[in-house]
N, C-alpha and C positions, 0 to 999 in steps of 0.2 A: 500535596500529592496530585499530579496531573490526573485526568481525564483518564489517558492511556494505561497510565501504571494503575490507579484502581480497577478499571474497566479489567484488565490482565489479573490482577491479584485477586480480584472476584471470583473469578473463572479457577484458579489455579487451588481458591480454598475447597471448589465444589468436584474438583477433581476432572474438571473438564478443558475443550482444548477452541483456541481462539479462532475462530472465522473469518478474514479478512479479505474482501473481495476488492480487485480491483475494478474502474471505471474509469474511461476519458472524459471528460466536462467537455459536454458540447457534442457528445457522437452518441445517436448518430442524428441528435439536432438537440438545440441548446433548450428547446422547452419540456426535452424530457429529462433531463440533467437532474433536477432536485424530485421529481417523481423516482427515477430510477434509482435515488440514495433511497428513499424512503422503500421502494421496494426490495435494496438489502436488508434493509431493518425486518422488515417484516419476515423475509425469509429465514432469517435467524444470523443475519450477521453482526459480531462485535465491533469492529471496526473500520470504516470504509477508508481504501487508499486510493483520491480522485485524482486524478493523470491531469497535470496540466499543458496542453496540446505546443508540441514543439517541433518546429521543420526537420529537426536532423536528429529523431531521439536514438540516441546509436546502442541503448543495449539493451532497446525491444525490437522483436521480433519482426515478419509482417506484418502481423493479423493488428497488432498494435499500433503501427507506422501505417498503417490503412484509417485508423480512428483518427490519428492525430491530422490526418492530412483531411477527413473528413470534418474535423473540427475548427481546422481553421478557415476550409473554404466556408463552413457557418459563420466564419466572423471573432470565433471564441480564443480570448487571448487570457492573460494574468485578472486584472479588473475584475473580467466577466465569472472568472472559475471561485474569486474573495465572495462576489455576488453570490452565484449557486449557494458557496457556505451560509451565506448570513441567511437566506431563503428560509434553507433546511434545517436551520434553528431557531425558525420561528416555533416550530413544533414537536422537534428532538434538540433538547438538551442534554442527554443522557450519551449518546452515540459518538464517541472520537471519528475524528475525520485529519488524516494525514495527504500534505499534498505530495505527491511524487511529482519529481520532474527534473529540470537540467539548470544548470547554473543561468543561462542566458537571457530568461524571460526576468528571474530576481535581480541579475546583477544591472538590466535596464532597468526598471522600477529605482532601485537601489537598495541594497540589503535593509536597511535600517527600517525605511520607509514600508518597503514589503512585510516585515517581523510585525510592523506596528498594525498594517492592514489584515494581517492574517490574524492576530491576537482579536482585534475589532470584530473579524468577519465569524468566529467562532473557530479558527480551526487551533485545534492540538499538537500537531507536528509536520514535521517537515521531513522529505528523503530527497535528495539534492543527488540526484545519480555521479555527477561529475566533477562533486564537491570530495576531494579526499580529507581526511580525517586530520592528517601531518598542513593543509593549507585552508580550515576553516576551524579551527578554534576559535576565533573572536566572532564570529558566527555563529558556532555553537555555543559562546556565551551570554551572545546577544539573546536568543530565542531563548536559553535557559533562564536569561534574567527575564522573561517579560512569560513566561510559565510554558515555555512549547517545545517540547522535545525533538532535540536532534536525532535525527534517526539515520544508520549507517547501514550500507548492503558488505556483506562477508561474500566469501565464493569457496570452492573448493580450491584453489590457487591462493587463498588469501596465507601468507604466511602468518607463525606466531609472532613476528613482533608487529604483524599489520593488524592480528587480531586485538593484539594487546592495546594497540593505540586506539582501535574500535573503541575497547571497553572501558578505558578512561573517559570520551567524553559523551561514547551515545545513551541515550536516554528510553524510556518510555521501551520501546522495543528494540531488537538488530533484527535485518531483513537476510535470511540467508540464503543465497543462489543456487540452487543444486545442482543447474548445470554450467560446463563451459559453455559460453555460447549465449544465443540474445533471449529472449521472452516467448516462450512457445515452441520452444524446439527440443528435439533429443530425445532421449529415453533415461526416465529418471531412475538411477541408481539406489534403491532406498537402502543397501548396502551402505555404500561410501557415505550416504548423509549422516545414518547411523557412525560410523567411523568417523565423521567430524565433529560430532556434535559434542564430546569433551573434548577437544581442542579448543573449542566455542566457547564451553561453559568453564573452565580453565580461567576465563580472563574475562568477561562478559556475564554481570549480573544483572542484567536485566532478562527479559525473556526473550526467545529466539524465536522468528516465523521463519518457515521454508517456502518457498515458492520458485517458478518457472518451470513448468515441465506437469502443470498438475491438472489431469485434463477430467474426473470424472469422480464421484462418490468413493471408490477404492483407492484410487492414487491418495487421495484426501486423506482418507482412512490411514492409510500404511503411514502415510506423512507423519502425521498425528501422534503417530505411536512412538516417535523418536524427535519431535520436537514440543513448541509451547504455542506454536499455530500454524495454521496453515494458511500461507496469499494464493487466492485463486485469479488470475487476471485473463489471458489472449481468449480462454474457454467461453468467459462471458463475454470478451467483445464476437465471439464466432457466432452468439447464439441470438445477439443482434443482428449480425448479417443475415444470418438466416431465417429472421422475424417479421415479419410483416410491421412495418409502424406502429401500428393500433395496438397491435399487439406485445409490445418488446416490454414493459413494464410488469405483465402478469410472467411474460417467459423468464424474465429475470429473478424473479421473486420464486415461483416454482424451480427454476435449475437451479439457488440458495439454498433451499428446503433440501433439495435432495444430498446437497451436502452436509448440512447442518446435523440432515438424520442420522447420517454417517458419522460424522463425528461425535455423536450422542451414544451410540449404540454400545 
């Protein structure tokens, strides 16, 4: 059993709901990177999804596309983001770490080679935003022979037989999109999620996280109550921007808390 799927099934015995926060590797500089996982941790997050910084990430938002552009003028490419992972397990073993990103940074590495460094470097899964499901199966077999979960984004446009092909090969979790549109935008409908969510679970055994559009303790909440976790991501790169340096690792860890409490209550 992977990392992810206990980490999940843990949660789901005590009757509680998953915390997944995102983060860019390398923004808003590469030596706060493995402090800022470790202050998910501490804030009360299950599992962190680190952004691997890419020029043209097309279905985030600004606030997102502002980090990535921020991290590569730091220098921070694929290598450096395996690095971060191996860091942050020197002293968290416990904590899944999925990388999010785009076909282009793996398919240079080369898949094979990249599965091999990511299994090495400590991480658990992969979400490949630009990877469809119908054109990485041997990709998704790849990662599943060597223990790391493919992991697949859904939307509200996702039809049934694209759910269905979802849930044949993804693993560990599906990432569900609540809105049309990129990473931080819209007004989320907890209506319509509610309304997808057996279509979801219809075809998809594993467990579902909602995210984009979740900006605060309450969104969190409402999220929560109609799926199996909640991804919180553009909110916590915003609250880097508006952190002073010194500071960005205690503000991360406090705005975590105050979701976490949320999701507890």
């Amino acid at each position: 059993m992977s990392r992810i799927q206990s980490t999940l099934n843990a949660l789901s015995a005590k009757g509680r709901k998953g915390l997944i926060p995102f983060i860019t590797a390398g923004d808003p500089g590469p030596e706060l990177t493995v402090s800022l996982m470790h202050a998910l941790v501490a804030g009360g997050a299950d599992i962190i999804e680190l952004g691997v910084p890419f020029s043209d990430p097309m279905a985030d938002g600004p606030v997102i596309q502002r980090a990535s552009e921020r991290a590569l003028a730091n220098g921070v490419g694929m290598r450096h983001v395996l690095q971060f992972v191996k860091e942050f397990r020197e002293t968290n073993q416990a904590t899944p770490v999925v990388l999010m990103g785009y076909a282009n940074p793996i398919e240079h590495m080369g898949a094979e080679k990249f599965i091999d460094a990511a299994k090495q470097a400590g991480v658990d899964g992969v979400l490949v935003v630009d990877y469809p499901p119908e054109e990485c199966q041997e990709f998704a077999a790849s990662m599943k022979e060597k223990g790391l979960d493919p992991i697949f984004l859904l939307a509200p446009t996702s039809t049934d037989d694209r759910i269905e092909q979802v849930g044949k090969i993804a693993s560990g979790y599906v990432y569900y999109v609540s809105l049309k549109g990129v990473t931080g935008s819209g007004h989320l409908d907890l209506d319509a999620v509610a309304k997808k969510m057996p279509e979801i679970k219809k075809h998809v055994r594993v467990p579902v996280g909602v995210g984009f559009g979740i900006r605060d303790a309450a969104t969190a909440k409402a999220i929560a109550s109609v799926s199996d976790a909640v991804v919180i991501g553009s909110r916590i790169i915003q609250e880097l921007e508006n952190t002073p340096r010194e500071n960005a690792v205690q503000a991360v860890q406090t705005f975590i808390s105050g979701i976490r409490k949320a999701l507890d209550e």
